[in-house]
N, C-alpha and C positions, 0 to 999 in steps of 0.2 A: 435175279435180274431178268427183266422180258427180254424176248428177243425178238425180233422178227421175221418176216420168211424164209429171210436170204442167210440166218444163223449168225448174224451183226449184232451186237445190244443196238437197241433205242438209242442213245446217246450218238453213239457212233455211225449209226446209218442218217444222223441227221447234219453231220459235219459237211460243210463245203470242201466241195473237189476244188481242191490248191494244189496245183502241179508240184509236184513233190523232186522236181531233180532242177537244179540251177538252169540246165542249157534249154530247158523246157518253155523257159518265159525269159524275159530282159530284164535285167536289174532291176530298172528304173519299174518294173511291176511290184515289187516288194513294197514302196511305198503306198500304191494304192490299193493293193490286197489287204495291206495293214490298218490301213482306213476303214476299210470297208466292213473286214469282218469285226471289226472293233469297237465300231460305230453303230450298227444297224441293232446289239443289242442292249448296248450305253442309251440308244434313243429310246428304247422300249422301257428297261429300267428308268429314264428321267420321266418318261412321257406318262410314264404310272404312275409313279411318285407325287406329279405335280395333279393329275387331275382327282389323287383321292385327295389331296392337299384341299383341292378347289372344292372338292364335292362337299368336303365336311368345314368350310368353311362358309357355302351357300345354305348348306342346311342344315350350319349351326348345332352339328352334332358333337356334344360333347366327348371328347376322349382325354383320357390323361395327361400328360404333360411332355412326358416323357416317350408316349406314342409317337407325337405331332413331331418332337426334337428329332426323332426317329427320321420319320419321313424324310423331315426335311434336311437332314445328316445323309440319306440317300442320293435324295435332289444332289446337293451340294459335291457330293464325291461324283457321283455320275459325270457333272459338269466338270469337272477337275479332272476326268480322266478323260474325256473329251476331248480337252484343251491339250492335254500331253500328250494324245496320238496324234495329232495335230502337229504337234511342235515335231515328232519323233519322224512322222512319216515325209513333213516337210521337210526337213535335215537328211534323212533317207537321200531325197529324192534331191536336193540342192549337192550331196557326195556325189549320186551316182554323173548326173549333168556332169559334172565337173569331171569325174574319172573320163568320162566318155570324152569332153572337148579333148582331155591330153592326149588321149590316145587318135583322136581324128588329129588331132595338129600339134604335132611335136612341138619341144621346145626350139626355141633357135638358136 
């Protein structure tokens, strides 16, 4: 395994600083933490996918059958997983709202 200067693997010195203790950030930041680092490499993975899709369909490059299934079996989970951090982070964030209104205003 490489490491780097600081005695981290690679892997690891490349992770985003996410505040690591609850009281550190607000709830409602969970939902878009969760977006965010979920997304940014979901778009890298679709956005790959789709432009060797386009390249080898502009230049008419032959590849097997089951290559192309591939790709585009890529594409299609990417976008599916997308859609569910989506759904996950908006649910997140539609709880936390709500735990907060009860707590700002009791019941009566």
């Amino acid at each position: 395994m490489r490491r780097n200067g600081g005695g981290q693997s690679a892997a690891k010195a490349r992770l985003p600083e996410i505040k690591q203790h609850p009281e550190d950030a607000d709830a409602g930041d969970f939902g878009e933490i969760l977006r965010h680092e979920l997304n940014n490499p979901l778009t890298g993975i679709l956005g790959n996918a789709e432009l060797l899709l386009v390249e080898l369909h502009r230049k008419k490059v032959p590849l097997p059958p089951e290559t192309e299934h591939r790709l585009e079996t890529i594409a299609t989970l990417a976008v599916r997983m997308r859609e569910t951090v989506r759904r996950l982070s908006d649910e997140w964030e539609a709880q936390t709202d709500a735990l907060t209104r009860e707590l700002v205003q009791p019941p009566n």
